[in-house]
C-alpha positions as CSV (number, residue, x, y, z in Angstrom):
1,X,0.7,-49.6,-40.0
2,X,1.4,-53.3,-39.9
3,X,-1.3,-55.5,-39.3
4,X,-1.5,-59.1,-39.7
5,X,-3.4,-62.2,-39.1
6,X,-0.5,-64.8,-39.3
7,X,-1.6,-67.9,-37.9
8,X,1.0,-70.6,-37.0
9,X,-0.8,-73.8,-38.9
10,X,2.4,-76.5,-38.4
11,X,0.7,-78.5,-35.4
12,X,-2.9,-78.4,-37.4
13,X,-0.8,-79.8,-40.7
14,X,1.0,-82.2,-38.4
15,X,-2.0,-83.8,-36.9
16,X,-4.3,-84.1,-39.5
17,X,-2.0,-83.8,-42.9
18,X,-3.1,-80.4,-43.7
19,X,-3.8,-76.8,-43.0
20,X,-7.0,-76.0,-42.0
21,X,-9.5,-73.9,-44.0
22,X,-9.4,-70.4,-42.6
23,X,-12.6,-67.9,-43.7
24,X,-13.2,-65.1,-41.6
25,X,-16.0,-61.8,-41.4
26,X,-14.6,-58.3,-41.9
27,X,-17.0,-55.9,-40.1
28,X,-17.2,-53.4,-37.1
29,X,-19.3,-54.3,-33.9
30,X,-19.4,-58.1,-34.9
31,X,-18.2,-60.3,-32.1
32,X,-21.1,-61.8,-31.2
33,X,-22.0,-62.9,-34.9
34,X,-23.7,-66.1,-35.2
35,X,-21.9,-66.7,-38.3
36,X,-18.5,-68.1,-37.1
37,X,-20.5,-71.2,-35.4
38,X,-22.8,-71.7,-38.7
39,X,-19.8,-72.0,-41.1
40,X,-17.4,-73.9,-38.1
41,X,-20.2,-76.4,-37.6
42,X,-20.9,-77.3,-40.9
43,X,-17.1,-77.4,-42.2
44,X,-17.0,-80.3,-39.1
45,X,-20.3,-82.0,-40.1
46,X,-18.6,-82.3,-43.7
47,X,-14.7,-83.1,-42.6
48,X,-13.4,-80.2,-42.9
49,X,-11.3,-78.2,-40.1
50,X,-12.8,-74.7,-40.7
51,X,-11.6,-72.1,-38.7
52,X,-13.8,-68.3,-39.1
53,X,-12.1,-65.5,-37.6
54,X,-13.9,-62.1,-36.8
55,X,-11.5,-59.3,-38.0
56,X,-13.3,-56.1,-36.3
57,X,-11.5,-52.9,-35.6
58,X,-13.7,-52.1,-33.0
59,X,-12.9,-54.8,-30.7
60,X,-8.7,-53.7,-31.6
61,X,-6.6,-52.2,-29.6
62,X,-4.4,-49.7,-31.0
63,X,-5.4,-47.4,-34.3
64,X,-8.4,-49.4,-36.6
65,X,-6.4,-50.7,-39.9
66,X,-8.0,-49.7,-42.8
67,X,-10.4,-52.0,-44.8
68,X,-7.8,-52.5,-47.7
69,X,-5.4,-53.8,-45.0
70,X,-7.5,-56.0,-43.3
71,X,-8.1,-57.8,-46.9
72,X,-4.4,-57.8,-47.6
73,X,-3.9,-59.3,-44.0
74,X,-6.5,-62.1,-44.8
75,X,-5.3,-63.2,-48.0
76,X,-1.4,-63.0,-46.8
77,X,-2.6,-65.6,-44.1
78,X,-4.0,-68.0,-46.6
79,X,-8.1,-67.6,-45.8
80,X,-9.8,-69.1,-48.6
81,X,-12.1,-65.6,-48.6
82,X,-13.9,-63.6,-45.9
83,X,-17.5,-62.1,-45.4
84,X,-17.7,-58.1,-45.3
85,X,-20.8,-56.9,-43.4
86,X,-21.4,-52.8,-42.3
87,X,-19.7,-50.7,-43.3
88,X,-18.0,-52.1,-45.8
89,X,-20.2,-53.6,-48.8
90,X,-19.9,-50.9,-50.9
91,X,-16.2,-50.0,-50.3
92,X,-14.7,-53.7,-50.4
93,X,-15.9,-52.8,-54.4
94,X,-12.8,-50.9,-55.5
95,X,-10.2,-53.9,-53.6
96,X,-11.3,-56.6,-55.5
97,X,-9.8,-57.9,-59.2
98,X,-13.6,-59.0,-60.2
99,X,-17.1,-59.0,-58.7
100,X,-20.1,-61.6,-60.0
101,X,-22.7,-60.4,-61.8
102,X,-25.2,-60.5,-58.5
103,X,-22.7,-58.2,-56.6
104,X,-22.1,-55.8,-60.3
105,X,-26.2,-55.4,-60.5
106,X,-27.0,-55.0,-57.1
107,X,-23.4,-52.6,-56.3
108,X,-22.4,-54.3,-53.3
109,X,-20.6,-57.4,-52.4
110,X,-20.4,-59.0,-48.7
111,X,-18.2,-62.5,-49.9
112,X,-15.1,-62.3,-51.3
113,X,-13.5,-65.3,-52.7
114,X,-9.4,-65.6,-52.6
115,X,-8.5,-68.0,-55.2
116,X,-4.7,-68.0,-57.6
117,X,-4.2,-64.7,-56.4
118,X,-7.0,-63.1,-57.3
119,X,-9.9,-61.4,-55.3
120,X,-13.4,-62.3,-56.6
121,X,-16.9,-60.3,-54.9
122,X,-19.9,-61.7,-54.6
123,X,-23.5,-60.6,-53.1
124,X,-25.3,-63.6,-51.3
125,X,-27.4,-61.2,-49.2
126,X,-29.4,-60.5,-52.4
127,X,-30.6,-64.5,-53.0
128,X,-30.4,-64.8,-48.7
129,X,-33.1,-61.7,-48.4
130,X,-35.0,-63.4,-51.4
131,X,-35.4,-66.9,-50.4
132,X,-35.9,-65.7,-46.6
133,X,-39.5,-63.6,-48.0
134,X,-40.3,-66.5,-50.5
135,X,-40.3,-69.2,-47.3
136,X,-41.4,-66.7,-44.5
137,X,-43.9,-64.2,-45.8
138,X,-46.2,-66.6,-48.0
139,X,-48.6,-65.0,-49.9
140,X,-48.1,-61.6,-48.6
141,X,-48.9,-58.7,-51.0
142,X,-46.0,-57.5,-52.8
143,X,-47.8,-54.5,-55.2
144,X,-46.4,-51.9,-53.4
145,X,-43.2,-51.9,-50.4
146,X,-41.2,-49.3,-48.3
147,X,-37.9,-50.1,-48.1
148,X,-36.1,-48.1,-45.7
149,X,-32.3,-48.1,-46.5
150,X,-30.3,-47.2,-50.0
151,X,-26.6,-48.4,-48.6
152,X,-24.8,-51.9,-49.2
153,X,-27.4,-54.1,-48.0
154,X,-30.4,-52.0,-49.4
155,X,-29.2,-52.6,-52.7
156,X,-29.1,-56.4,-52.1
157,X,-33.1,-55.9,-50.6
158,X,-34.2,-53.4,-54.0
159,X,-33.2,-56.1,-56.4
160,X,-34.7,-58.7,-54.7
161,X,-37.9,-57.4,-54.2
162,X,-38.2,-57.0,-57.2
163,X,-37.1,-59.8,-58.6
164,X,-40.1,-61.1,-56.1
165,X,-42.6,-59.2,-58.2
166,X,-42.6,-55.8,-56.2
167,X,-45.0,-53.4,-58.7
168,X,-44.0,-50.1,-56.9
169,X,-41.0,-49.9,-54.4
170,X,-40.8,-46.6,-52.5
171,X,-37.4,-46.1,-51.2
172,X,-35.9,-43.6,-48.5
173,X,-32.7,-42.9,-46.9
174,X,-31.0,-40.5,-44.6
175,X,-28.9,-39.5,-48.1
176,X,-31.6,-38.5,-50.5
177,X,-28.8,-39.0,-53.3
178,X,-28.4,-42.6,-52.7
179,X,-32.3,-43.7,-52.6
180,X,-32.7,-41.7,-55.9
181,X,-29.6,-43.5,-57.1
182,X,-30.7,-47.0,-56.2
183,X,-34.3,-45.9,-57.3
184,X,-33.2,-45.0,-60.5
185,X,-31.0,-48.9,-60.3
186,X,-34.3,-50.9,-59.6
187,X,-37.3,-48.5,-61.2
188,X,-38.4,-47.7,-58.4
189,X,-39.4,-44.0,-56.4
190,X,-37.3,-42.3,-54.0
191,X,-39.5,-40.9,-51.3
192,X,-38.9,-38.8,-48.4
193,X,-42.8,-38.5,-46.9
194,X,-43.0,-41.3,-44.4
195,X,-46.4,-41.2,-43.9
196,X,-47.4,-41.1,-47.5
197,X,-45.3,-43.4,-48.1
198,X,-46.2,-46.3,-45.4
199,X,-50.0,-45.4,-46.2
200,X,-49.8,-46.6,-50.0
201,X,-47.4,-49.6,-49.0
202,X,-48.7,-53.5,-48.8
203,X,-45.4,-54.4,-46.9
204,X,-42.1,-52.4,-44.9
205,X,-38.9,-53.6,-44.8
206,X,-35.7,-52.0,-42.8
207,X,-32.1,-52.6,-44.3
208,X,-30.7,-50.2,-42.1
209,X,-28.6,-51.2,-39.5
210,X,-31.5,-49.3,-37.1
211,X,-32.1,-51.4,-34.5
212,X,-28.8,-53.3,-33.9
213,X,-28.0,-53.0,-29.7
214,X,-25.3,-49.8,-31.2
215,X,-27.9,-48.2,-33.2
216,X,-31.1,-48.0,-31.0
217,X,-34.5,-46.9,-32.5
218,X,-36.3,-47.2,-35.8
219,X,-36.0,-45.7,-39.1
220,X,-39.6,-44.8,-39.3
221,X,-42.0,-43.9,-36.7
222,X,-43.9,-47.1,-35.4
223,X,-47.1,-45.1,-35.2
224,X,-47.5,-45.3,-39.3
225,X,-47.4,-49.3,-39.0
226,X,-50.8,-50.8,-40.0
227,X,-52.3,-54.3,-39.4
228,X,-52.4,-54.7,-42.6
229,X,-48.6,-54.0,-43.0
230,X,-46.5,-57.0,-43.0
231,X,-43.0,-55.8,-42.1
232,X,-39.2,-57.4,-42.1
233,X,-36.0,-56.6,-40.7
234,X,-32.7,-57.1,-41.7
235,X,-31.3,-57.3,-38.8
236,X,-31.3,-60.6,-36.5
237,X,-29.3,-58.9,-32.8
238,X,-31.7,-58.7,-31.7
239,X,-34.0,-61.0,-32.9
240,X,-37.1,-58.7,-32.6
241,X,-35.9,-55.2,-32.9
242,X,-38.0,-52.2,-32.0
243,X,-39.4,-52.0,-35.3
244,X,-40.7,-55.9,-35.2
245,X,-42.0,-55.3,-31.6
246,X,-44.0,-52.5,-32.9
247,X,-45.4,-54.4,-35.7
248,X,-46.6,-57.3,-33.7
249,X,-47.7,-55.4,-31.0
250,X,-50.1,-54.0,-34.1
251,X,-51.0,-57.2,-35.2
252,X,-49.2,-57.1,-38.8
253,X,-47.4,-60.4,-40.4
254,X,-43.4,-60.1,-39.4
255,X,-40.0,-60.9,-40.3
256,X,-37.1,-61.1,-38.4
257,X,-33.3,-61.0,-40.2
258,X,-32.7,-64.9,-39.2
259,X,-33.5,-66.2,-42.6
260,X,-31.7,-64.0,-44.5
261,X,-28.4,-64.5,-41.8
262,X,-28.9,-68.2,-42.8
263,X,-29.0,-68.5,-46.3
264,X,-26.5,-65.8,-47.1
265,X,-24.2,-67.8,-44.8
266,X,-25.3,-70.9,-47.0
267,X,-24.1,-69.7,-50.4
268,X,-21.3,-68.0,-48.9
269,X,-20.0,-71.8,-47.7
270,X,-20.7,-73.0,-50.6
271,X,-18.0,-70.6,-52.5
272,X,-15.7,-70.6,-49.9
273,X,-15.3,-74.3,-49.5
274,X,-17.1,-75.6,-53.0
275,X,-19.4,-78.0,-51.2
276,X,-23.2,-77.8,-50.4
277,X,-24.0,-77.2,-47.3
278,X,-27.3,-78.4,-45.1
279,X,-29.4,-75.5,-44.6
280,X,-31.3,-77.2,-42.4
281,X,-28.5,-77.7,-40.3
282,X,-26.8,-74.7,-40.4
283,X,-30.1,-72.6,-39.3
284,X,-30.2,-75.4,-36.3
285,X,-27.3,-74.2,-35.6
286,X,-28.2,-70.5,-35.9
287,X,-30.9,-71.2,-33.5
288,X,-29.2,-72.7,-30.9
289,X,-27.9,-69.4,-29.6
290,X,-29.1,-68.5,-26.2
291,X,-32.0,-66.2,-25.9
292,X,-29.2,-63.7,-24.1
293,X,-27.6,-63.3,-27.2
294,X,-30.6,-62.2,-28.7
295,X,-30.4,-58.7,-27.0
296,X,-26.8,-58.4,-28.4
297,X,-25.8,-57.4,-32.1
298,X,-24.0,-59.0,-34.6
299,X,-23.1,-59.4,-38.1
């Protein structure tokens, strides 16, 4: 099935005396990421003409490419590298020529770099989840966490908790195989009692997509949350998911998935483009999104 992402670039070259920068985020379900405006608007606050496509089947007409042509497509239009978010961290593994050693540790990679050639993965959730809990959760108690999720951005979550100091991380997923698998990964404990589980736990955090406008709910029922819980979410459409809401509503310490959006986005411009970026600006920027966006999912 053809499929391509050809981009006439002439008029750009002709104007400014070259091509402009093209990144882009390979995901389903994604169009109203906040991403594209974080990485446009700092490529312009730094000089650059950055453009960031969304490549997302679900918003194609036609029959969905496949994930390896949606990478060829990319890289035959000259991107400099794309972002992969859900479903695809895990897959993207088997496309690539080399991953970093982040992305070989944690099994998942959700930035690929396009560079003589080659295809290079690399996980910046992992460091983007870490830094988001160092700045936004001070002090919380990290003996013992939940983590709900064992898929792509699980494994990111896993390794940096504990990297963070986690003593015991309890981890569950709808595949029993893949919790014991990244269990095993991180020394952790795969668990599949809830309630047991929550009771002994300082802190729950969801890295499923749960709670994205497409995928409704919770991954755990709200009624084991605690006031001594603090909780986080991965996921940022909306803002406050149900599980968050349920937290508050509890009175237990939250986290919502706009810190880890940000500073995954922030190392991810800086290998795309080889600059450092403002994170303070770029999470402006991330903020500036209207409240009605907030209800919506993104990537």
């Amino acid at each position: 099935m053809a499929f391509s992402l050809a981009q006439d670039s002439r008029q750009a070259l002709a104007e400014t005396g070259r091509a402009p920068l093209r990144v882009g985020l390979i995901g389903k379900g994604i169009q109203l990421s906040r991403t594209p405006a974080m990485h446009e608007a700092e490529g312009r606050a730094q000089g650059l003409d950055l453009h960031y496509d969304l490549i997302d089947p679900d918003a194609m007409t036609g029959p969905q490419p496949t994930l390896a042509q949606m990478l060829d497509a990319a890289q035959d239009a000259g991107f400099a590298g794309v972002n992969v978010t859900f479903p695809y961290k895990k897959a993207v593994i088997a496309l690539l020529d080399d991953i970093s050693a982040p992305a070989r540790v944690v099994g998942a990679v959700n930035t690929v770099v396009f560079a003589d050639g080659k295809r290079r993965g690399h996980n910046t959730d992992y460091w983007g989840f870490a830094e988001s809990l160092r700045r936004g959760l001070v002090g919380a108690n990290m003996d013992s966490v939940l983590l709900l999720g064992a898929g792509g951005a699980g494994g990111a979550v896993a390794h940096a908790l504990v990297s963070l100091g986690v003593k015991q991380l309890m981890i569950t997923d709808r595949d029993p195989a893949a919790a014991a698998s990244l269990a095993a990964e991180v020394g952790g404990t795969a668990v599949t009692d809830l309630a047991a589980a929550a009771k002994a736990a300082d802190g729950i955090v969801n890295a499923t997509p749960m709670g994205m406008a497409k995928l409704p709910g919770t991954a755990i029922d709200t009624a084991l949350l605690e006031p001594r819980h603090w909780v986080a979410d991965i996921v940022y459409f909306p803002l406050e998911t149900e599980l968050l809401r349920a937290a508050r509503t509890r009175g237990c310490r939250i986290l919502n998935g706009s810190g880890m959006a940000v500073f995954q986005a922030v190392r991810a411009f800086s290998l795309f483009t080889g600059l450092t970026p403002d994170t303070n600006r770029m999470r402006a920027t991330f903020e500036a999104f209207s409240q009605v966006h907030d209800t919506q999912k993104g990537g």
